[in-house]
C-alpha positions as CSV (number, residue, x, y, z in Angstrom):
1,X,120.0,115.3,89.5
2,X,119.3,112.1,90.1
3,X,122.9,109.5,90.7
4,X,123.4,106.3,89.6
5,X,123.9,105.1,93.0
6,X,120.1,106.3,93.6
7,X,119.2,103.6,91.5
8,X,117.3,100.4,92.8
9,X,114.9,99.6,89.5
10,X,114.6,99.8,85.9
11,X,110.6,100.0,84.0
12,X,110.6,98.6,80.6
13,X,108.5,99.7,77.8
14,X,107.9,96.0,76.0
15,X,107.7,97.3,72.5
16,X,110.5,99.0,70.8
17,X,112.9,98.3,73.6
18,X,112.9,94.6,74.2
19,X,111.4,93.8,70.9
20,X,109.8,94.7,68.2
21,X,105.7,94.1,68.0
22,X,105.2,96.8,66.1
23,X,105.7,95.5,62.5
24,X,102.3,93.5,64.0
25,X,100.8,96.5,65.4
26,X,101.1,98.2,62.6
27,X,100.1,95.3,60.0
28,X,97.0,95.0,61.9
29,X,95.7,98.6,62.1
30,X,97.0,98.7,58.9
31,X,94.6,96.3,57.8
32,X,91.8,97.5,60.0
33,X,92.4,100.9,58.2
34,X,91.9,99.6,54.6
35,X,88.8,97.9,56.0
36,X,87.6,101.3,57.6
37,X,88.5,103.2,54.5
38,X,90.9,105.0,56.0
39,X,94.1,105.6,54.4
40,X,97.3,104.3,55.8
41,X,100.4,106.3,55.6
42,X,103.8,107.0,57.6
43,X,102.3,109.9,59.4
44,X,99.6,107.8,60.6
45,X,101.8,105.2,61.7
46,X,104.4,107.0,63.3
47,X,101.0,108.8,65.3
48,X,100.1,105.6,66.9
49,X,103.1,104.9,68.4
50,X,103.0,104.4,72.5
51,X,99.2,105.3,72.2
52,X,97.0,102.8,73.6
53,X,94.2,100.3,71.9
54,X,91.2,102.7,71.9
55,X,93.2,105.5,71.5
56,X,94.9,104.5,68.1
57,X,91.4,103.8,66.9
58,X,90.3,107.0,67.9
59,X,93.1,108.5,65.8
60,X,92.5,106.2,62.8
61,X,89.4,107.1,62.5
62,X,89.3,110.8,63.1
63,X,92.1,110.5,60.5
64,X,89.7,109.2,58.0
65,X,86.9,111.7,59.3
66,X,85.2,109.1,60.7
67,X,85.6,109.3,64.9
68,X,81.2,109.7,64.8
69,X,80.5,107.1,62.2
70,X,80.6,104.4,65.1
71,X,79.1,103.6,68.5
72,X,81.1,102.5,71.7
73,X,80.0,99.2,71.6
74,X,81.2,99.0,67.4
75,X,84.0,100.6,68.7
76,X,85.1,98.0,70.8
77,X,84.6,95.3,68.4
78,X,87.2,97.0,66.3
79,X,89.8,97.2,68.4
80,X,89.2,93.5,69.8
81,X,89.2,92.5,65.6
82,X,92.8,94.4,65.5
83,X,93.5,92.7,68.8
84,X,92.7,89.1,67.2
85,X,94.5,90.3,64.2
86,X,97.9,91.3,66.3
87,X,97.8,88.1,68.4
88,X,97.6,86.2,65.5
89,X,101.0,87.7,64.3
90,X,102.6,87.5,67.5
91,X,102.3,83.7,67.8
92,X,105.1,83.7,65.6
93,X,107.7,85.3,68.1
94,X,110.6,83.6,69.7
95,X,113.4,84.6,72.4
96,X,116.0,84.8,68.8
97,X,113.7,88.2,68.3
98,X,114.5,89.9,71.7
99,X,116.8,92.9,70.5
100,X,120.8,92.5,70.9
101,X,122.2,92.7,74.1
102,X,119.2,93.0,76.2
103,X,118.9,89.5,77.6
104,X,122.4,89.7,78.8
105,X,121.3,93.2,80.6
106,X,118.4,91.1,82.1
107,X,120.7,89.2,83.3
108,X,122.8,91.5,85.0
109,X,120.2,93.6,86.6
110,X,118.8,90.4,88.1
111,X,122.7,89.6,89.4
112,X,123.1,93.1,90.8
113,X,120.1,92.9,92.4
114,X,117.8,95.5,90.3
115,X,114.2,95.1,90.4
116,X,112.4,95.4,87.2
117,X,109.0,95.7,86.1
118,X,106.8,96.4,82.5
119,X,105.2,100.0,81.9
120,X,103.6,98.9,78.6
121,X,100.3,100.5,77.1
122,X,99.9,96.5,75.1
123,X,97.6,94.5,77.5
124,X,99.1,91.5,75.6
125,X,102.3,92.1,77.5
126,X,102.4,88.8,79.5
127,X,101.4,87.0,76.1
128,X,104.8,88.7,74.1
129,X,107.0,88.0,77.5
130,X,106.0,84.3,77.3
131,X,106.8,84.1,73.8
132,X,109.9,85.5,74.2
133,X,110.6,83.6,77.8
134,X,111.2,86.2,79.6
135,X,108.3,86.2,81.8
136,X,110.5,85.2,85.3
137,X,112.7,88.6,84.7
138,X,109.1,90.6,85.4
139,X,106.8,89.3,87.5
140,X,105.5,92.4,88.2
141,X,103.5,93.7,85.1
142,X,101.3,97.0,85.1
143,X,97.7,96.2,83.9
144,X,96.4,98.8,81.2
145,X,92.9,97.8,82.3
146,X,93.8,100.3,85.9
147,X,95.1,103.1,84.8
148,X,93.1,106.1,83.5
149,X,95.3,108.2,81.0
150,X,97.7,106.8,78.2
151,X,101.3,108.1,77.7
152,X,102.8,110.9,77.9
153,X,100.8,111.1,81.1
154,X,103.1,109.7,84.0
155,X,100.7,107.2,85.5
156,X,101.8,104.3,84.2
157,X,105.4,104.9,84.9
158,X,104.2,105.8,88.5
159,X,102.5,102.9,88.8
160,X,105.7,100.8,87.5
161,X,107.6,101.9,90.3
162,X,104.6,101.2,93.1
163,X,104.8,97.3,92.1
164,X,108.3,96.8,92.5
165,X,108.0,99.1,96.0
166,X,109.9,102.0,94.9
167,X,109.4,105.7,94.2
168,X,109.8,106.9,90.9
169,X,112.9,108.7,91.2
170,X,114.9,105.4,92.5
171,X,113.8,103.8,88.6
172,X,115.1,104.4,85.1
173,X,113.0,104.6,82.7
174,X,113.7,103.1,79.4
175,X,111.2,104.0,76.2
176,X,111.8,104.7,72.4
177,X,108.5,106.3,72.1
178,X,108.4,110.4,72.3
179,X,105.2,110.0,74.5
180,X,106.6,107.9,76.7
181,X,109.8,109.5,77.2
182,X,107.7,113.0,78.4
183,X,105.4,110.4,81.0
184,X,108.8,108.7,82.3
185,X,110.4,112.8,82.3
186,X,106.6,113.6,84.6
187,X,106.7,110.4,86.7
188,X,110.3,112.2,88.1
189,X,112.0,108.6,86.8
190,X,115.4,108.6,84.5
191,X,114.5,108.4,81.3
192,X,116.2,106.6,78.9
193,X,115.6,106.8,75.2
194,X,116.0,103.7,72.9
195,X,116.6,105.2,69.0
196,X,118.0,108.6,67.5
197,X,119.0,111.4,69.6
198,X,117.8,113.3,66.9
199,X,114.4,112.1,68.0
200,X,114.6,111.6,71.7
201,X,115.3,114.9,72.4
202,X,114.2,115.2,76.1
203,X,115.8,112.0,77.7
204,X,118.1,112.1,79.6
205,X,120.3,110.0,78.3
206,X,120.2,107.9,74.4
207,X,121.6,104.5,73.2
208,X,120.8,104.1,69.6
209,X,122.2,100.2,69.8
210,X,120.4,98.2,72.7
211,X,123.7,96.7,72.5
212,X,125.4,99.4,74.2
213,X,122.7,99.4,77.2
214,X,124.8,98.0,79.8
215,X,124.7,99.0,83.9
216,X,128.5,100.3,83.2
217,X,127.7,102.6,80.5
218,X,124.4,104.2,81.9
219,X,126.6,104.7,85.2
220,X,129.1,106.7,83.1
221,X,126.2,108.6,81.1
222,X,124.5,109.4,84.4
223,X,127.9,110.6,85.8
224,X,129.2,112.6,83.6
């Protein structure tokens, strides 16, 4: 088991843990669905959660029936209309909608000397850390356009820990997604889960206030 003291970075999933996109995300495909004919519901939402662009098209429409109704190239322009649609939504995001408390963690990872980087399936990543001014906290950023599988699969996570120059197993994790819980759980990184235990089940450790996520208190979880 990995100690606290092994710790020399931290990879941040973007959405759900430093803010929340997703009410854009989902108004987006939301509209893209009811263009599609595809009907929207919870279970559908809650499906596309941590997937990537393509692949939460590719769920929308098989969930309508419709995954051979379109070619690759009409594919595309979907997901880039949901893209203009999202980007349009995010223009209206400030640094007063980062979540509680995790500023101030920044800001003590960067004093304690932490290195930190972005595991985030979004390739408008930079765009949302501008927004929210929180670009010079992560210069390092992993570009969705590399990698080859979406989460749960650990590459991204892996890759997380390449660009700061450490190994997986010197990083925590942190994610509120299932998926990306089980790729941070593969990658051989700490994983820890930003929501209900009820849901996180397999991380290793769960704040359900980003509040509470402090360097103090994931020392004593780790610990215990």
């Amino acid at each position: 088991m990995t100690k606290f003291e092994d710790i020399k970075g931290f990879v941040f999933d973007l959405d759900g843990v430093i803010t929340d996109t997703a009410q854009f995300h989902t108004k987006a495909w939301s509209k893209l669905a009811q263009q599609l004919g595809v009907e929207w519901s919870d279970e559908l939402q809650n499906g596309l959660k941590g997937l990537s662009r393509m692949d939460s098209l590719e769920l929308i429409l098989t969930t309508g029936g419709k995954e051979n109704d379109y070619s690759a190239t009409e594919k595309e322009k979907l997901a880039t209309q949901k893209n203009d649609l999202y980007l349009q939504f995010v223009k209206t995001i400030t640094p007063a909608d980062i979540f509680p408390g995790i500023k101030e963690f920044l800001d003590e990872l960067n004093q304690q000397g932490y290195l930190m980087s972005i595991a985030s399936a979004s390739k408008n990543a930079p765009t949302v850390l501008s927004k929210l001014e929180l670009t010079d906290y992560f210069e390092h950023v992993v570009d969705p356009n590399t990698l080859t599988k979406g989460k749960p699969d650990p590459e991204i996570f892996i890759k997380a820990a390449e660009i700061i120059g450490l190994k997986p197993e010197q990083c925590i994790g942190l994610e509120d997604a299932t998926a990306g819980i089980s790729g941070i759980n593969a990658a051989n990184e700490v994983s820890l889960g930003v929501g209900s235990p009820a849901i996180l089940t397999e991380a290793d450790m769960v704040f359900e206030d980003t509040k509470e996520i402090t360097l103090a208190n994931i020392k004593a979880k780790m610990n215990s």
